[in-house]
N, C-alpha and C positions, 0 to 999 in steps of 0.2 A: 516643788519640782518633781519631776517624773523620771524615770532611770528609762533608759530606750530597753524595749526586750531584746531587740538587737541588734550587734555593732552593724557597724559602716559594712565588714568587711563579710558580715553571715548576710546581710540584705542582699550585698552584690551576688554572693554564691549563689541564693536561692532567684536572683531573676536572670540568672546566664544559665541554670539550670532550667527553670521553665522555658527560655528562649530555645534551649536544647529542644527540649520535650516538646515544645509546637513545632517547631520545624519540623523532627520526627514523624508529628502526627502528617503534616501536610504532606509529605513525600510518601508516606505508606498509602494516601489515598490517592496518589496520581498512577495510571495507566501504564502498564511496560510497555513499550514501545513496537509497535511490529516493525517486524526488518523488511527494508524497502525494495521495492521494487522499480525498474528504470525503462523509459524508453530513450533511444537516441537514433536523430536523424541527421545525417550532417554532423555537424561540430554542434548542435546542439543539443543537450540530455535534458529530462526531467523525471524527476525520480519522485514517490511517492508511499506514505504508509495503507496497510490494508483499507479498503473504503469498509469493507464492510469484513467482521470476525469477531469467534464467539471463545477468544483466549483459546486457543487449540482447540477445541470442541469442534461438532460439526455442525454444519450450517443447513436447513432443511432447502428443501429445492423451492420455498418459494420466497426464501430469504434471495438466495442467488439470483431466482431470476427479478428479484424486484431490486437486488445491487446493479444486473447489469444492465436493466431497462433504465434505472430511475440514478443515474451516477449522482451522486454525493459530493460535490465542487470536485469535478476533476480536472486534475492539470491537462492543460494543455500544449501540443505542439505541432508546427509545421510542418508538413508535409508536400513535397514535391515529386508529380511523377515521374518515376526512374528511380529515386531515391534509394539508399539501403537503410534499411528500416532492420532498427538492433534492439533486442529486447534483452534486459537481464535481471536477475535477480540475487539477491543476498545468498550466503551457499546454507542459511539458516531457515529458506522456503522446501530446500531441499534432503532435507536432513533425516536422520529415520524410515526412512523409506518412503519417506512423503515425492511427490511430484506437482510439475505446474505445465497449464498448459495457457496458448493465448487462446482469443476467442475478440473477433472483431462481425459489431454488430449481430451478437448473438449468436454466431456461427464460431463454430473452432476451426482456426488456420493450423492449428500445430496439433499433434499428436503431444497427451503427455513424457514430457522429460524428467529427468533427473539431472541434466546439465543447468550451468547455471546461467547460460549465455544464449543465442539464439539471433542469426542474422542472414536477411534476405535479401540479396546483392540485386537492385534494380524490379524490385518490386512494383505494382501499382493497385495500391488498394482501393482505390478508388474506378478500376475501372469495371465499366459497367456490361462490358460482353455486346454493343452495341441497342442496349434495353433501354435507352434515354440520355438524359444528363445527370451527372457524376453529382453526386451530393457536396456541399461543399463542407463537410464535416461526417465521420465515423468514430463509434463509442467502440475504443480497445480496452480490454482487460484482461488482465491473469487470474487464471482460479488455480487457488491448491489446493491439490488433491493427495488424501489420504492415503499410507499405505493400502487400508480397505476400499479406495475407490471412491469414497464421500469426501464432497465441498471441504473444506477447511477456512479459505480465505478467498478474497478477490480486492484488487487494485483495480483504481479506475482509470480510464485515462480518454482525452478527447484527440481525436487528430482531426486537424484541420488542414484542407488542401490551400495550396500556396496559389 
């Protein structure tokens, strides 16, 4: 007979400490989270993490515009003309000196802020100046912007008319 090299009770320790040490590993390698960004129309919100960012780094301008042509599953929501169309964000987009602005279908609606809120009482983004028929959907998104004025991040988001 063989003598075990070890008890019952050194086995256990050594496999809740490896079970330790992989967990560990698997949480060091996931993603911090970017802080989200919201839209709300109505009583309805949906909020989202950066589509596109380079962990605070800055994004080259053809990073940007291929986030904001090419949206990366972005949430969607309803929109109705007249509506008030509320945009906000975490107060962690706006932090250090950084700012965000919005930007629908590539155009900027908003001057950069430093606030974290943003609401346009009976808005109609959809309308078309009498230049045709209204699209039945427009690409919104937020870009942050660095204290120095470079890209940081962008949310994506789709609004669709009701």
């Amino acid at each position: 007979m063989t003598a075990p090299l070890f008890s019952g009770r050194a086995r256990r320790s050594v496999a809740a400490l490896g079970a330790v040490s992989a967990g560990l590993l698997l949480l060091s390698a996931c993603d911090k989270p970017t802080p989200l960004a919201t839209v709300t129309v109505g009583s309805s919100s949906v909020s989202a993490e950066a589509s596109c960012h380079n962990d605070g780094k800055e994004l080259s301008m053809d990073e940007v515009q291929e986030c904001l042509t090419n949206l990366k599953n972005p949430k969607t929501i309803e929109y109705g003309r007249g509506e008030t169309l509320r945009l906000g964000v975490e107060p962690e987009v706006v932090e250090d000196g950084k700012r965000w602005s919005a930007v629908l279908d590539g155009q900027p609606i908003t001057e950069p802020s430093s606030s974290t809120y943003r609401s346009f009482p009976n808005a109609d983004v959809f309308a078309t100046g009498g230049q045709g028929e209204a699209p039945s959907s427009k690409k919104l998104a937020f870009l942050q912007i660095g204290e120095d004025g470079k890209p940081l991040a962008v949310w994506s988001y789709n609004l669709k008319l009701k």
